[in-house]
Structures are given as structure tokens and as C-alpha cells.
C-alpha positions in Angstrom: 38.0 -57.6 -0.6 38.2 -53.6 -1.2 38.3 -52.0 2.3 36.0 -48.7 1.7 38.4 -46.5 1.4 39.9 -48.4 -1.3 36.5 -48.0 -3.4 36.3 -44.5 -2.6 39.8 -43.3 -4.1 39.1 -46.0 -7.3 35.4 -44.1 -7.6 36.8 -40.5 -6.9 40.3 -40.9 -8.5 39.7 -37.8 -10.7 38.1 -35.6 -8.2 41.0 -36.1 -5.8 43.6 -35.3 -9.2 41.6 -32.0 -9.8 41.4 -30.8 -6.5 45.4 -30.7 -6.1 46.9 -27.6 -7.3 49.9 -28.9 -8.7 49.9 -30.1 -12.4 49.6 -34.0 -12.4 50.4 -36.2 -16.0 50.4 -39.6 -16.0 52.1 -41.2 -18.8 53.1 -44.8 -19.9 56.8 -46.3 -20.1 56.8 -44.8 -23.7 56.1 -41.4 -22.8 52.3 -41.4 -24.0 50.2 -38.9 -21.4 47.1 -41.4 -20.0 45.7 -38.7 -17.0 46.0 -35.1 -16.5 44.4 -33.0 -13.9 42.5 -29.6 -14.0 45.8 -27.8 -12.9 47.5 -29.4 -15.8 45.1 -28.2 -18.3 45.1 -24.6 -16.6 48.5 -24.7 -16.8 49.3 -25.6 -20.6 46.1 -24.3 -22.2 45.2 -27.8 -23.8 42.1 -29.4 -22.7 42.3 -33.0 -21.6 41.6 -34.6 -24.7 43.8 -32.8 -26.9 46.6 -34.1 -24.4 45.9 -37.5 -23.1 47.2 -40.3 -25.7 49.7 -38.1 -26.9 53.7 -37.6 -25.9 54.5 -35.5 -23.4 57.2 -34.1 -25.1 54.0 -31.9 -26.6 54.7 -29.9 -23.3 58.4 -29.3 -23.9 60.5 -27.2 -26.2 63.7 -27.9 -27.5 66.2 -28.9 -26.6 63.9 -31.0 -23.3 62.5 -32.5 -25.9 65.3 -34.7 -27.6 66.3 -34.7 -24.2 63.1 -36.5 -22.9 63.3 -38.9 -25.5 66.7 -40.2 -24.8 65.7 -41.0 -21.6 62.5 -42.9 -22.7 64.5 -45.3 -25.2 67.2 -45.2 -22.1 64.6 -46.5 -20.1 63.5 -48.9 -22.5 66.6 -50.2 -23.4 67.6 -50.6 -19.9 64.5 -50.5 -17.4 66.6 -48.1 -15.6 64.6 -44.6 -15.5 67.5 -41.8 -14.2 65.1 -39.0 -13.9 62.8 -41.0 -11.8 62.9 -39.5 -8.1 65.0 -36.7 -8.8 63.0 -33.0 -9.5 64.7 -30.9 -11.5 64.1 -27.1 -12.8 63.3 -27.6 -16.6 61.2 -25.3 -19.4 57.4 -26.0 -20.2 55.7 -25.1 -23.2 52.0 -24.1 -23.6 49.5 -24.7 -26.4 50.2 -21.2 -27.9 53.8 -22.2 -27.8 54.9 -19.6 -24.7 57.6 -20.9 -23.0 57.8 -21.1 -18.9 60.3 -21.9 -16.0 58.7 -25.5 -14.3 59.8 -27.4 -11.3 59.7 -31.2 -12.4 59.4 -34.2 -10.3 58.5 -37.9 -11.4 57.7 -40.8 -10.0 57.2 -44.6 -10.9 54.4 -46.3 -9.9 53.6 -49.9 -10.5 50.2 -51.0 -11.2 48.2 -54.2 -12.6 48.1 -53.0 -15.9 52.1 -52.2 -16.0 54.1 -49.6 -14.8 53.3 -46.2 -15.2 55.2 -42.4 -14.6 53.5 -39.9 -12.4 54.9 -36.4 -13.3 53.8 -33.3 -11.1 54.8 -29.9 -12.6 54.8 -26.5 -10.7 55.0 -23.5 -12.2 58.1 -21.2 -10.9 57.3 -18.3 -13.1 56.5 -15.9 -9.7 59.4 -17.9 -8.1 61.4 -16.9 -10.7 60.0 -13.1 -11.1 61.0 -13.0 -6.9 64.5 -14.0 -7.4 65.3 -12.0 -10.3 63.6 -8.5 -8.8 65.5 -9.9 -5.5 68.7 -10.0 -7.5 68.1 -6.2 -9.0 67.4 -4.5 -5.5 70.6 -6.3 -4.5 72.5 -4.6 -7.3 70.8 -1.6 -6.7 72.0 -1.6 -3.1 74.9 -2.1 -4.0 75.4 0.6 -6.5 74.2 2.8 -4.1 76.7 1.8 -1.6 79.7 2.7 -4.1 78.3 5.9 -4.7 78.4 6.6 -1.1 81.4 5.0 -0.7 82.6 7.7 -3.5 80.8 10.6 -2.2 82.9 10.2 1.4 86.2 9.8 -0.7 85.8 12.8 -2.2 88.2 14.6 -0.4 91.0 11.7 -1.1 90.4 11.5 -4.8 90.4 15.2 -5.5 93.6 14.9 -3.6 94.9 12.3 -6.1 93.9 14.0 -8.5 95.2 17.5 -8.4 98.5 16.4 -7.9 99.0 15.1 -11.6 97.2 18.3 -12.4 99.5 20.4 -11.0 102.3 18.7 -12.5 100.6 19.3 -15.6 100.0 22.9 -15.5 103.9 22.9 -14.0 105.2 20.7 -17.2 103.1 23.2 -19.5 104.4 26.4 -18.1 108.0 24.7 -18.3 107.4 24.4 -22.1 105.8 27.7 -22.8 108.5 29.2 -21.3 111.3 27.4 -23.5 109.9 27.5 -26.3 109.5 31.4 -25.6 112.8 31.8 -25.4 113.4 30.7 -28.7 115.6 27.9 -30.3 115.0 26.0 -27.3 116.7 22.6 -26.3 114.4 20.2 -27.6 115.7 17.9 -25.7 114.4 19.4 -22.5 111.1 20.4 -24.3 110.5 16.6 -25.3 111.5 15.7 -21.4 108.9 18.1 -20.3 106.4 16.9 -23.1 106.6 13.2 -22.1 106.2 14.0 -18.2 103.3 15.8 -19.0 101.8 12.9 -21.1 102.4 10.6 -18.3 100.9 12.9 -15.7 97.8 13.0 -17.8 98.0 9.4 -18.1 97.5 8.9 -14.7 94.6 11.7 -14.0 93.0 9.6 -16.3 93.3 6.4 -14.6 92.0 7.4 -11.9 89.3 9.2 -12.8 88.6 6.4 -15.6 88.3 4.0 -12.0 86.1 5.9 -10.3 83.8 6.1 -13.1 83.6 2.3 -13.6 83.5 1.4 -10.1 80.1 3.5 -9.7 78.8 2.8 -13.2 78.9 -0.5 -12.6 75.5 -2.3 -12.9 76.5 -5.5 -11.4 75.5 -9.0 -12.7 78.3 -9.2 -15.3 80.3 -11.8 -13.2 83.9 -13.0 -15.0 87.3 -15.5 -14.7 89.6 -13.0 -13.5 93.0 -12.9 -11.2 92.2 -11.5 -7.7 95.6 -10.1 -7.5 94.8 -7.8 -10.8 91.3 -7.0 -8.6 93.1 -6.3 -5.6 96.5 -4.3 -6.3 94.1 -2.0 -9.3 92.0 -0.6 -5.8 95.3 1.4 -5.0 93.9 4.0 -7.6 91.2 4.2 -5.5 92.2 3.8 -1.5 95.9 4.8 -1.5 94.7 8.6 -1.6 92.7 8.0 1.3 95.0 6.0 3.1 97.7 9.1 2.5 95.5 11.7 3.4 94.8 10.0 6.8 98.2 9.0 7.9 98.4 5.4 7.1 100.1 2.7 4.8 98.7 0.2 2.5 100.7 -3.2 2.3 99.9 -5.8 -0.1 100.4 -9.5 0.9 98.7 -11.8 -2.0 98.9 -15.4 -3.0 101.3 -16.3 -5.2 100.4 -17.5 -8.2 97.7 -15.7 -8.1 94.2 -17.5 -7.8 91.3 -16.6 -10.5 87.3 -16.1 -9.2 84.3 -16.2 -11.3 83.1 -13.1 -10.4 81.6 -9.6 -10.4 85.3 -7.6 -10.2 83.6 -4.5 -9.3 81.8 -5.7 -6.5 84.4 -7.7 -5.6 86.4 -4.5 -5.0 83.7 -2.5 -3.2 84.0 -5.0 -0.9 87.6 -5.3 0.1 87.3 -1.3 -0.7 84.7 -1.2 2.5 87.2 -2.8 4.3 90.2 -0.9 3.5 88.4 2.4 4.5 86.5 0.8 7.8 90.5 -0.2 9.2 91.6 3.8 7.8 88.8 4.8 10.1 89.2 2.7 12.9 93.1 3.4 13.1 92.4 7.4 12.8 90.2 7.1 15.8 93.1 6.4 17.7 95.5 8.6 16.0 97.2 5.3 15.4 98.9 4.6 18.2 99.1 0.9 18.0 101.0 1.4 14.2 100.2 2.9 11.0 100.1 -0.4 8.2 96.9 -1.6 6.6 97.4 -5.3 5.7 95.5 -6.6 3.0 96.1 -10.1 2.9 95.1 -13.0 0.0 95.4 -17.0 0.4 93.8 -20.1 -1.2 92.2 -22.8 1.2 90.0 -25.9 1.9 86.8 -26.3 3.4 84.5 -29.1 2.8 86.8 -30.2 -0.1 86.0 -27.3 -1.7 88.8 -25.1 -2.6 88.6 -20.9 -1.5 89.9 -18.0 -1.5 90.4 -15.4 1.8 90.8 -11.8 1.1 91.8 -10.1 4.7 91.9 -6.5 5.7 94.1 -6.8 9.1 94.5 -3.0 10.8 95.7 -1.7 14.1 93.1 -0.2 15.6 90.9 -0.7 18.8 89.4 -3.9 17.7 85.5 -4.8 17.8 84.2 -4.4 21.3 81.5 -7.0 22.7 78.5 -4.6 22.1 78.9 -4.2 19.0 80.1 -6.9 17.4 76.8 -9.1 17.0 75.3 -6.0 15.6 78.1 -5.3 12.9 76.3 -6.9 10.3 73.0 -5.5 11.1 71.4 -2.7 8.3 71.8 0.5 10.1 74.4 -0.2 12.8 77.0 1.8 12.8 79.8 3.1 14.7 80.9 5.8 12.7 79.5 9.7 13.5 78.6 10.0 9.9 77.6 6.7 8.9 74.6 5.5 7.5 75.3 1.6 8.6 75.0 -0.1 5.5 78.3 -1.0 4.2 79.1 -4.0 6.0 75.5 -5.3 5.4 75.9 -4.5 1.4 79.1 -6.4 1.7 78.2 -9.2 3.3 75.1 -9.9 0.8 77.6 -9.3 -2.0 80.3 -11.9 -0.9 76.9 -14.6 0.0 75.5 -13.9 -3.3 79.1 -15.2 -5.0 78.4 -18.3 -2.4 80.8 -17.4 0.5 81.2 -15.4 3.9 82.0 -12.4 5.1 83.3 -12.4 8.9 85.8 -10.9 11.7 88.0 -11.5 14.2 89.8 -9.4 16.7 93.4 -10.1 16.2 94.3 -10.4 20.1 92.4 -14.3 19.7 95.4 -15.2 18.3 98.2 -12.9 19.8 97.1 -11.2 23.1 99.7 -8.2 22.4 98.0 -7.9 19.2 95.8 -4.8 18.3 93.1 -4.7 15.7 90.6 -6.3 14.2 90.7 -8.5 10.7 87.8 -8.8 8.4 88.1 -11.4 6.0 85.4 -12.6 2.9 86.3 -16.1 1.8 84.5 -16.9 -2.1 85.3 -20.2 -3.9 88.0 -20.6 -6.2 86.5 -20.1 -9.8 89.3 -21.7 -12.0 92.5 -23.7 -11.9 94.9 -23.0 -9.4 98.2 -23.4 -11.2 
């Protein structure tokens, strides 16, 4: 005998269907739509007759379509469904043939009258609007980060600069005046000529750096060898590690490993680093040394292969108070700084789907000085 509750939900089956705000389709084991809800037909633009007793691929476009028909016959052939339990992002297509982002579960249900396929659809086009506006101010962030990152190198880089400027105008002179002389010695003119050339050469590479490490718009993510990243940020930080006292020394896996990845950003970050040990050392007049290790190695965690990029200087370290705050928008420790670096960064290296963390070097040596920061990103090709 039907308890009451039982007779209610056969009675009220519908009402309970329409009240949900998910999209609900029932279909049959041969992909037929029997039921949909009001939040199905809201959702697609078809009213309930035009669907129901026709195939739900009428909701797809291609190529979920073929798709969803392989795994009917699959099913038939087999009476093994394998999309049945699992949800899965796919496309949906409305009447006027518009084509959205959907979140699609399904489930099996058995009945008297045979089995059946409950699918319930959400719609992710605001989900989707979110992440991708998300994604921009993240970019934007971080462009804004490089130009300030620029703006407080300027002093370093016109430094770089002028100096293959000045050999220039010295190499130009040189040749003015031989060849003023008449019947010079070509030899020496061609010398001169070809010094010039390379001086130029290198003005140029820098200044063609700087320009794509701020115009870059981010996104545009790549295969590419870290060590190429890496070593080509000496255009960039070797000025400012001269002007301030200190050496840069490379120490990078070998072969070197290749990252799908944004290269530019990738740089700003280990670039943030670089300059944060410059500064840290400086403070101190560095008197615990004057080398800036920048340090590359491939690992394992969770069986998944990475990669660690470390920055290892000598300077005071990170102090208690401010260590749970580094991370934090805003802190800083810096006179002049706006606190935003190390936050950028560290939403940077999470949005390639790795970490960005610290240690002071004394955990592992007590007479060691300094602090290393370290981003670890997974390893984006074959390590050969």
C-alpha cells in the first residue's frame, strides 16, 4: 500500500520538477527526452512539447553531439553508461541556436517501466563571465606591477643603457676623425664600424626587453626552457644588481626543464625576487657577502614532477613580525614600497598551479644569513 507521501510526490511529480531551479530532462536508454521542467524550458527557449519525445542531442552542438551518441550505442551495446555519475562542463545549445557554457550531471534511475537517465543542467554562463573578468584584473595587476617594477629600475636601466651609448658616440667620433684625416686605415675604420654595430646591438636589447616585459598582456602561456627565461632577466637585473654593489650568480638545472607558461610573468616573478634580495642585502651594506643566488631544480611532489626557481641572498633574513604578513596586499617593508609585489607574485605562480614561499636560510645552517624565496610550478614537457 502507498504510504501518503508516496501518493503525494506520484500526484505532484511536476510541481516538485518546476519548482527546482536547475534544468531537469529525463530521457530514455536511447536518448529520447520523456520530462523537462520549467527551468529547462527557460533555459533552452523550447517549450515542453517541442522537446519531450525528441533526442536530446537537440540541446547540443557539435561536436557533443556525435559525442552523445556514441555513448548511447556504447550504452546499448554494452549496458555500461560511462557518463553516468560523473558531471562534467560541456556546451548547450538553445532553440535559436546560441551556444552556452553548461555544467552536466546524469543519473540512472530504475523504474517499473525500465530504466531511465535523469540529466540536471546548470547554466555557468555568470560562472564563466566571473572567472574570465577574475583572470583580466589578474593580468591587469600584474601589468601594473611590471610597470612599477620598471619605474623603480629606472635608474639601473638608464645606467645600462648609456654605457653602449657612450661607446657609440666614442666609436663615431673615432671614425669621424679617421676618416678626416684622409686615406685612412680601413682597417681600423671597419674595427671601429663593427664595435659600434655591436654597441648598438646591445642598447637595443635591452631596451627591446623592457618594452616586452611591460607590454606584455599576459594570457599567452607557452612550452619554453626556463633556463632561456631565466639567464635572458640579466638584461634586466644585472644593472641593478651593479649599481647597488652586488653579484648575480646563475645555478640552473641541467638539461634544462621546459614550463607551459606565461614567460613574461614568469620573469616578473623571479625579477621581484632578484630585486627584493638587492634590497635586502643594501640594507645592510652587505656585510654578510655580496652574491645573489638564483637557483633552478626539477622535483617530486605527489608524483607530480616540478620545477623550483630560488632567489637565496645574504641579507638579514625575515624576522617573526613580518613574515606571516609578507604575502599580505599592502605589507611592506620597504620605505618606498607600495606592498604589492610579493602578493602579484604569489597569484601569478598559483594561477600556473604552484606556490610561492620562503625560508630563512639559518633553518638549515645556523651560521647562515639570508633568506630564500622559492616558486615551485609543474613541469610542462619532457624532461630529457
Amino acid at each position: 500500500m502507498e504510504s501518503k507521501r508516496q501518493k503525494w510526490l506520484a500526484g505532484n511529480a511536476h510541481v516538485v520538477l518546476d519548482a527546482v531551479v536547475d534544468a531537469i530532462i529525463t530521457m530514455d536508454t536511447q536518448g529520447i527526452v520523456q520530462i523537462v521542467n520549467q527551468a529547462a524550458v527557460d533555459l533552452f527557449g523550447y517549450q515542453a512539447h517541442e522537446l519531450e519525445g525528441q533526442p536530446i542531442t537537440t540541446l547540443m552542438p557539435e561536436p557533443y553531439r556525435s559525442q552523445h551518441m556514441g555513448y548511447v550505442d556504447s550504452y546499448l551495446a554494452s549496458a555500461q553508461a560511462k557518463i553516468i555519475g560523473i558531471g562534467r562542463e560541456l556546451v548547450g545549445q538553445r532553440k535559436d541556436e546560441s551556444t552556452f557554457p553548461i555544467y552536466l550531471a546524469i543519473n540512472e534511475v530504475q523504474s517499473a517501466e525500465g530504466v531511465y537517465f535523469v540529466g540536471i543542467i546548470r547554466d555557468l554562463s555568470e560562472h564563466k563571465a566571473a572567472q574570465e573578468m577574475l583572470l583580466k584584473q589578474k593580468d591587469h595587476l600584474a601589468q601594473v606591477g611590471r610597470l612599477s617594477t620598471m619605474g623603480e629600475m629606472t635608474a639601473s636601466i638608464a645606467h645600462e643603457i648609456n654605457q653602449p651609448l657612450t661607446a657609440i658616440s666614442m666609436y663615431a667620433q673615432a671614425c669621424i676623425r679617421l676618416i678626416e684625416k684622409g686615406t685612412p686605415n680601413m682597417n681600423i675604420v671597419l674595427e671601429a664600424v663593427r664595435k659600434l654595430n655591436d654597441q648598438s646591438l646591445r642598447a637595443g636589447a635591452i631596451i627591446e626587453r623592457v618594452q616586452r616585459f611591460v607590454q606584455n598582456v599576459g594570457g599567452q602561456r607557452e612550452l619554453v626552457d626556463l633556463n632561456t627565461v631565466l639567464l635572458d632577466l640579466r638584461y634586466l637585473a644585472v644593472g641593478d644588481a651593479r649599481l647597488h654593489g652586488v653579484e648575480l650568480v646563475f645555478d640552473l638545472a641541467q638539461p634544462s626543464p621546459k614550463l607551459l607558461c606565461d614567460p613574461i610573468q614568469i620573469q616578473q616573478v623571479a625579477l621581484n625576487l632578484i630585486r627584493n634580495a638587492i634590497d635586502a642585502m643594501f640594507e645592510i651594506d652587505c656585510k654578510y657577502g655580496r652574491a645573489i643566488k638564483v637557483v633552478s631544480s626539477v622535483s617530486e611532489k605527489a608524483n607530480e614532477k616540478m620545477v623550483e626557481v630560488r632567489v637565496q641572498d645574504c641579507g638579514p633574513g625575515v624576522d617573526e613580525d613580518n613574515a606571516a604578513k609578507l604575502f599580505t596586499a599592502f605589507h611592506t617593508t620597504k620605505r618606498d614600497g607600495m606592498g604589492m609585489g610579493l602578493s602579484i607574485c604569489r597569484s601569478i605562480v598559483e594561477e600556473h598551479g604552484g606556490e610561492l614561499n620562503f625560508c630563512n636560510n639559518a633553518e638549515f645552517d645556523k651560521n647562515n644569513h639570508g633568506a630564500s624565496f622559492y616558486f615551485r610550478i609543474p613541469l610542462g614537457g619532457e624532461y630529457e
